[in-house]
N, C-alpha and C positions, 0 to 999 in steps of 0.2 A: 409575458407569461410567467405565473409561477411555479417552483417546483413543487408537484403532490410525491407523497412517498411512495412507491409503488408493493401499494401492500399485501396484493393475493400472491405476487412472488416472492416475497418475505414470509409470508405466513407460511408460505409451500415448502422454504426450504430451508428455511429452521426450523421446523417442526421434521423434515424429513432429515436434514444432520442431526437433530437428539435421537432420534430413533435409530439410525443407522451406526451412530458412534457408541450406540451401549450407553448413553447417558440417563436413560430412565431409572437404572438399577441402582447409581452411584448413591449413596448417601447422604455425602458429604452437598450434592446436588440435588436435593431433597425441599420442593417447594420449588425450584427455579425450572418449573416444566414449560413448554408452549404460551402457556395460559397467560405467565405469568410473563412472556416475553412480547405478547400481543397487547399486551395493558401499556408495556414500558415504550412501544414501538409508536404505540397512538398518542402517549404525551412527548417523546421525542419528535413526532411529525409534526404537531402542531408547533412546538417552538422552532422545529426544524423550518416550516412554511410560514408562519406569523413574524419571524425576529429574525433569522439569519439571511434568509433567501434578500428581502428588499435590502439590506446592505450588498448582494452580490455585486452590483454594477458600480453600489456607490464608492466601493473598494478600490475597482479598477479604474474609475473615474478619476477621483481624487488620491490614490493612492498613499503611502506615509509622507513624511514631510521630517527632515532633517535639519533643525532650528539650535544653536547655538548650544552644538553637542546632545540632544536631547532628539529623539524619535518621537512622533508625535502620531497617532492613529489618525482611520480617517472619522467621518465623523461619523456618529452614531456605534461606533465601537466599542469603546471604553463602556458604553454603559449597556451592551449589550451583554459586554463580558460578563460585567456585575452578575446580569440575570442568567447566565451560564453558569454560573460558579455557584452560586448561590440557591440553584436549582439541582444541583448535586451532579450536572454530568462529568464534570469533571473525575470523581471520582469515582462512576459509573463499574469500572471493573478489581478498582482496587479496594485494597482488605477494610475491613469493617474497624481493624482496632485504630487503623487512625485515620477513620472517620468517613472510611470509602462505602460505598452499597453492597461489595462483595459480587456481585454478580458476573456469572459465567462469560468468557468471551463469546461462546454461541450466540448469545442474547444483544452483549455489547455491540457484535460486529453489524447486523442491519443498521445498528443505530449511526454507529461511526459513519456509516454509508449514507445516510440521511446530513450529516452535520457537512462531509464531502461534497455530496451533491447539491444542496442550498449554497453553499458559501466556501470553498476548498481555502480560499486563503485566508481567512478568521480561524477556522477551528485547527491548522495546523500546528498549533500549543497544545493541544489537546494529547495528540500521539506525543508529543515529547514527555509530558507531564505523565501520561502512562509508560514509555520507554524507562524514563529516568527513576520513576518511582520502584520498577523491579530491579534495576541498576540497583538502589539502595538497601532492599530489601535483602537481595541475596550477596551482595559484597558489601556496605557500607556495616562499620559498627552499630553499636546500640544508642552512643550518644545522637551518633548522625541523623541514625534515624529519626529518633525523637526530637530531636529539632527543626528537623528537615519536611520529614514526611505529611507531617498531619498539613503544616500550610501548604504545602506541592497538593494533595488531596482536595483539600478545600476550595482552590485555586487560588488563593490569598498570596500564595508565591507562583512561579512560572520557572520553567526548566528551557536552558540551552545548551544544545551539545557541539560544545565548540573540539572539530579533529582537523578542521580544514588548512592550512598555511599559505602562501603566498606560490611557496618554495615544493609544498605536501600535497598534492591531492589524493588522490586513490593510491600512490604511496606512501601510507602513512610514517612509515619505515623512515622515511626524509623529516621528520618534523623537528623544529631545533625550541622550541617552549621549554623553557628550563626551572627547574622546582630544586631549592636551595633547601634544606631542613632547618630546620631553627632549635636553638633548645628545649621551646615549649613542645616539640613535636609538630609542628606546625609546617609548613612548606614555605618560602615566598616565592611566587611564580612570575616568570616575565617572556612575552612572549607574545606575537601578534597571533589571530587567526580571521579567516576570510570567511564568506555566506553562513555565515551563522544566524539560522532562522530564528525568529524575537530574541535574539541577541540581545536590544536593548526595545522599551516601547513605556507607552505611557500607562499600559493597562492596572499593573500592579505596582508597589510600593519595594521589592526585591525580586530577584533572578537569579536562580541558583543556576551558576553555570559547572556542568560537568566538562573537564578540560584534561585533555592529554597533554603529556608533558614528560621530561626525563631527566633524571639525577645527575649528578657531574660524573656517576661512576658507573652509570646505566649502561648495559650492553649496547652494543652496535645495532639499529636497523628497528624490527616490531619486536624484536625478545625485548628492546631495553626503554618500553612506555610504559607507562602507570599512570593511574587516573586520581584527578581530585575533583573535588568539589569546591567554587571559590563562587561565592555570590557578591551580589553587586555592594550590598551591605552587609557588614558581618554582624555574626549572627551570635546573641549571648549564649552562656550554657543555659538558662530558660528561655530562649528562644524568641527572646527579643533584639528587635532590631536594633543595630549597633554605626558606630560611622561608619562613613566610605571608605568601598575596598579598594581602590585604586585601579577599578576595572568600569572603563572609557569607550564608549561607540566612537569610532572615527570617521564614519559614513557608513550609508547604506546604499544598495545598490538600485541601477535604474534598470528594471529587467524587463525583459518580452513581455511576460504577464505575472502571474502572481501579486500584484501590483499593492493589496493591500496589506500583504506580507512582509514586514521587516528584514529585509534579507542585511546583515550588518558585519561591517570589520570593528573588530574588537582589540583595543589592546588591554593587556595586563600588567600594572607593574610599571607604569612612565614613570613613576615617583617611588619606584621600588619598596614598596608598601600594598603588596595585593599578598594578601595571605589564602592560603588553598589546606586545605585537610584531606591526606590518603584516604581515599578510598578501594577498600579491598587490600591486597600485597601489592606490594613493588616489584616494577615490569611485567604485571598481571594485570597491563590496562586494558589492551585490546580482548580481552579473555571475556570480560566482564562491559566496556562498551559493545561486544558484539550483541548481549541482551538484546541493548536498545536499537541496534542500528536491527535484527533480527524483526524486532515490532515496526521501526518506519517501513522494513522492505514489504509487510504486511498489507502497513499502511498504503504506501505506494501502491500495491497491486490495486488493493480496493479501490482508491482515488481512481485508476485507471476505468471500473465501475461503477462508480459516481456519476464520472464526466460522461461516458458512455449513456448513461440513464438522463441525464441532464438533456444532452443532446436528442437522445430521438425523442423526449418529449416535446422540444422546440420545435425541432423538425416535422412531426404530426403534424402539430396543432397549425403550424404556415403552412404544409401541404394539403390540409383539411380547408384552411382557409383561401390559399391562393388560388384564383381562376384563372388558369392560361392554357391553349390550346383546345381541343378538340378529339373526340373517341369515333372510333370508327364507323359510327352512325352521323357523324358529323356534327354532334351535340357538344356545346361550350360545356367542360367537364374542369372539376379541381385537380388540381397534379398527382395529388396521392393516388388518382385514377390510372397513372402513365405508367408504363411495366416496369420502366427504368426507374423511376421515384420510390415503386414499392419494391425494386429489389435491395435499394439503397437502404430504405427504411428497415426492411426486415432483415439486413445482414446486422447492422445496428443491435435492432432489437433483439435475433434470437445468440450475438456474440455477446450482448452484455448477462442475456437472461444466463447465458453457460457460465461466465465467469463468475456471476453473483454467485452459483451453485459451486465452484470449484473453492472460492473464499470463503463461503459459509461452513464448508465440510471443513477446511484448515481448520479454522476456528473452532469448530467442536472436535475437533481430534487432538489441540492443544489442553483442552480441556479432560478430554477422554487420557494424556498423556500426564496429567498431574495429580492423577488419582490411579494409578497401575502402573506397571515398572512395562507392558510390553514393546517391547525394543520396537515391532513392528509399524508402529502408529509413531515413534517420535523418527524413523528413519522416515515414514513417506511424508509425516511433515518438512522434514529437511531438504529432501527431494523435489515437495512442489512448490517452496518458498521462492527459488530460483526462477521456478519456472513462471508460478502467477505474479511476480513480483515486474519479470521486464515483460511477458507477451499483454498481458492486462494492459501498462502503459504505453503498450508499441501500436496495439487496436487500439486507445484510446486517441491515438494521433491521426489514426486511418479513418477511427469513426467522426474525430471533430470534423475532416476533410469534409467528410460524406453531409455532416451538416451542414456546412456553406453550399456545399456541392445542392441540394434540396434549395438551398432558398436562393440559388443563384446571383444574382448581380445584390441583394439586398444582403446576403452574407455576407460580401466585403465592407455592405457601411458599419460601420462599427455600433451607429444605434442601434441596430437588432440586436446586440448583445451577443448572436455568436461566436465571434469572432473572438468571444473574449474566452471562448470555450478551447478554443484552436490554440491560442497562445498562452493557456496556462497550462497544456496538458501537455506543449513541449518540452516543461523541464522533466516531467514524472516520467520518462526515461534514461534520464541521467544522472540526479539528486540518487543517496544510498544506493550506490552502486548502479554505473550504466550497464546498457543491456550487455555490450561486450563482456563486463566483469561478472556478475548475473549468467550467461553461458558460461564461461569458463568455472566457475563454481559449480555448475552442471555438471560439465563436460567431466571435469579433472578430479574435483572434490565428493560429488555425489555420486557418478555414475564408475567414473576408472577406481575412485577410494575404497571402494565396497564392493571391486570388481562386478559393480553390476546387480549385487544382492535386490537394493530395492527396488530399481528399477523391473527386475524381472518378475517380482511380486507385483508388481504395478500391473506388467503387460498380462500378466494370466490373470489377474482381477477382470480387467476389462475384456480378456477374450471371454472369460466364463459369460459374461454379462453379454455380450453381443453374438455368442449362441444362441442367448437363451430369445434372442429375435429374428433368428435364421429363417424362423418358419412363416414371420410374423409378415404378413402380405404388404402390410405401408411399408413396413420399418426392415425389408429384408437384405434391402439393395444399401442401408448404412451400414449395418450389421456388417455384411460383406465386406462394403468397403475399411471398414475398421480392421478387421481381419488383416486388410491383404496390406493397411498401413505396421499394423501389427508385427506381420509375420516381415517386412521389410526391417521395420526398427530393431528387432530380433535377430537378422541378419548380419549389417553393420554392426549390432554389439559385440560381436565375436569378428568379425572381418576386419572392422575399423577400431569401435571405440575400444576396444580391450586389446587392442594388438599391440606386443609389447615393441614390435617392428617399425609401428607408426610413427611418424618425424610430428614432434607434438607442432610445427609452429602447422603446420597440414592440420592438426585438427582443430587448433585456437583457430584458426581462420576459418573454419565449418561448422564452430561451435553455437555461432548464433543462427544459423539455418535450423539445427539440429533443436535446437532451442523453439525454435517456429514450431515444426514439426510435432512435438511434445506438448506443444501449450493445444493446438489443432485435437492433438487427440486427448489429452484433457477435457475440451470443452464436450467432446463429442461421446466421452466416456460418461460426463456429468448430464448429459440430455439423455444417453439412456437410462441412467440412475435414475431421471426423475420421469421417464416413460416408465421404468419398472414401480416405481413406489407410488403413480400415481394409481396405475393399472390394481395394487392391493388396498386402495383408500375407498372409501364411499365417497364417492362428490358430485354436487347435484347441480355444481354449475360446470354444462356441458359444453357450453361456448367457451369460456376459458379452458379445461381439456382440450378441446380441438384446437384452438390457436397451440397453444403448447405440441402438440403433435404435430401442426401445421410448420411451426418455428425447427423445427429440430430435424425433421425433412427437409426443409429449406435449407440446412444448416450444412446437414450432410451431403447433399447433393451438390452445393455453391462453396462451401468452405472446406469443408474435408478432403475434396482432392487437391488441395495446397498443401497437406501434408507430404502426400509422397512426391510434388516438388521440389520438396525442403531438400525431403532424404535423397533423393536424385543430387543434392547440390553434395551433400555430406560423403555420397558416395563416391564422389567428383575429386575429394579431399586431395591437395597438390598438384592440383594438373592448372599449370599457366602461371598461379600466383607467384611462385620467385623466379619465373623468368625475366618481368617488366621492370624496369633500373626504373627509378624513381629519382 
């Protein structure tokens, strides 16, 4: 089967995030309405289903190839790229002056969601190439820019963000890459780093790698990293390509899945001849990669929506087709017919359709936050980046399950190609912060940093909104139920998460329940968002409404009481856990 893009839920809900975020009014977003995102969505779908999709398996099939220092694609790749690059998505969101479309992230994000769901491990250059280019934009100087940017845009160059070390992982604070100054102003850098995604590959002709790294006189720990820029080739002052920079793939890795993904260790500097240029201030590196790593966690959530949409379209279409079993009239019936099959499918279906909505609102509120200074739209960005970034990829592992789980014993052969769904959506809750670190950025950074400010704007948003279905005879018993998760999480905020009494390793250890709990009414928030904004729309296709009412009932009823689970777990916080010696 191949992927279709699934477009009445795209049209629904970027068309309902421009309206909701205030983006009709902006100016500066003048021309980039609906209209104009439903044109960009139908020629992204087609290369999204014509050109990336049939590479999906042959990715995982043959995967990269590691040939006498040199990464090799697999086949049909390299000249896919071409027609990606060269078809302008690469520079889909970025600025027009060098050479981008400009276009709003509202717009971009179905798209990104399209290039995910056909092929997730091709188009993961893509988010780096956009991470990296606002990297440059707002810390890199003028030179940088201008030599750098327009090829990163074009695609004619590729971005890698090398933080990771042998010695470093989620402690970046451990990293020992070391950046010597030269009199030219220049850096020389030496220094290994580990899973650096297209680290090296055959696509393009240079790779600009952005690289942490620290001064001999650098502070101790994350105060004392700073960032450069060192491509694979150096780069003239016009921007032509120059010798090798003494920056060496030393293997790539052999992983679960992701397969057609370069995942590579890199060194820098064997022959002490790899030159790097500051980027930004000195020990003002993490300040300035948090940009990008801010767009992969983005990325990440969406991927975790991708997969999700990937999956139960597989799933249908084999439980549509498969005959096994018998209905209680005793007639040979298709599986999709068996109560247990369509609750699989519709947890699937109505957990992806909420997350799509909770990702599409980020994205026009990113947007909405770059044209207006109000504090309140860049704090609940910050707030739900956490949240849609690990529950997105944490369902996305429960929903790949669910699809083997549909096609049973044919799930595990690997020819049905699901299987290949299951094992690449295991890393997208690890990769840019696991879920662990993702809670605790909840917990400690979003919610205890701001004593709770935005959060508590969150939860009266969503009470006002599921009032306003108290009365409402389907929709009365979610309404409720939201409430009384509501009025629980509102509880703990004051009992637990803001007690300055609390023993934090007690709530690092409840943080990723708490985290559940949060993504749960998220999604449950964004179904009624889209019960309210459909409810003031004209829409004359009525079957789609009711599946959509149908989905979000279901939703409520079978997933929403796993919220006050969670909070049951959070309210639990310290009891048993430092008893057990380990």
């Amino acid at each position: 089967m191949n992927y279709q893009a699934p477009y009445k839920d795209m049209q629904l809900l970027v068309a309902q995030a421009y309206q909701q975020q205030g983006l009709a009014g902006v100016e500066s977003l003048d021309g980039f309405d609906p209209e104009l995102a439903n044109a960009v969505m139908e020629e992204a779908a087609k290369f999204a289903t014509g050109v990336l999709a049939p590479l999906n398996q042959v990715g995982d099939v043959q995967g990269c190839r590691f040939r006498d220092g040199k990464v090799i694609t697999a086949d049909g790749w390299k000249e896919a790229y071409q027609q990606f690059a060269e078809s302008g998505w690469i520079g889909l969101a970025l600025p027009e002056e060098f050479g981008g479309q400009g276009l709003p992230k509202y717009i971009a994000q179905p798209v990104n969601e399209m290039w995910l769901s056909a092929n997730l491990a091709f188009v993961m250059f893509q988010a780096l190439a956009q991470g990296g280019s606002e990297i440059l934009l707002n810390f890199a100087n003028e030179s940088i820019q201008n030599r750098y940017l327009p090829k990163i845009v074009s695609g004619e160059w590729t971005v890698a963000m090398a933080l990771t070390e042998p010695n470093a992982g989620s402690d970046l604070g451990a990293l020992n890459t070391k950046a010597i100054q030269q009199a030219d102003g220049t850096y020389k850098i030496k220094g290994q780093k580990i899973y650096i995604t297209y680290g090296d590959h055959d696509l393009t002709d240079n790779i600009a790698h952005l690289v942490l790294a620290r001064t001999p006189d650098a502070p101790a720990g994350s105060r004392g990293i700073s960032l450069f820029i060192v491509p694979k080739h150096r780069v003239a002052d016009d921007g032509a390509l120059g010798e090798f920079n003494d920056v060496r793939c030393t293997g790539i890795e052999h992983k679960m899945g992701l397969h057609g993904s370069p995942t590579c260790s890199i060194s820098y500097g064997d022959q002490d001849d790899c030159i790097g240029e500051l980027v930004g201030e000195l020990n003002q590196g993490l300040m300035a990669m948090f940009v990008l790593m801010n767009e992969a966690r983005l990325s990440c959530g969406l991927q975790g929506v991708a997969l999700g949409e990937l999956g139960y379209q597989r799933a249908l279409e084999y439980a549509q087709e498969r005959t096994q079993g018998a209905n209680s009239q005793g007639e040979k019936v298709a599986i999709v017919e068996h109560a247990d099959v369509k609750r699989m499918l519709l947890e699937i279906r109505s957990e992806t359709f909420a997350l799509r909505a909770v990702g599409y609102q980020i994205a026009a509120q990113i947007d909405a936050t770059e044209v207006t200074d109000d504090p309140l739209k860049k704090d609940r960005v910050a707030l739900l980046t956490p949240i849609f970034k690990a529950f997105a990829t944490e369902r996305a592992n429960v929903m790949a399950g669910q699809v083997v789980q549909v096609f049973g014993g044919m799930g595990f052969v690997e020819e049905t190609g699901v299987a290949q769904i299951m094992r690449d959506a295991r890393v997208t809750t690890i990769y840019e912060g696991t879920t662990g670190i993702q809670a605790r950025d909840l917990m400690f950074r979003k919610v205890r940093g701001d004593q709770g400010k935005a959060l508590t704007e969150l939860l009266a948003e969503v009470t006002q909104l599921a009032q306003s279905f108290e009365s409402d005879e389907v929709f009365a018993s979610m309404a409720q139920d939201s409430q009384q998760v509501i009025n629980k999480m509102t509880s703990l905020l004051h009992s637990h998460l803001l007690n300055p009494d609390m023993d934090h390793e007690d709530l690092l250890a409840v943080s990723v329940p708490f985290l559940e709990a949060m993504g749960i009414l998220c999604c449950t928030w964004q179904l009624l968002n889209v019960l309210a904004y459909q409810q003031a729309q004209e829409n004359t296709d009525e079957s789609y409404v009711q599946n959509i009412k149908a989905l979000s009932v279901f939703y409520g009823a079978y997933r929403l009481p796993s919220a006050m689970a969670a909070l049951k777990v959070v309210e639990n916080a310290g009891l048993g856990l430092g008893k057990y010696k380990f």
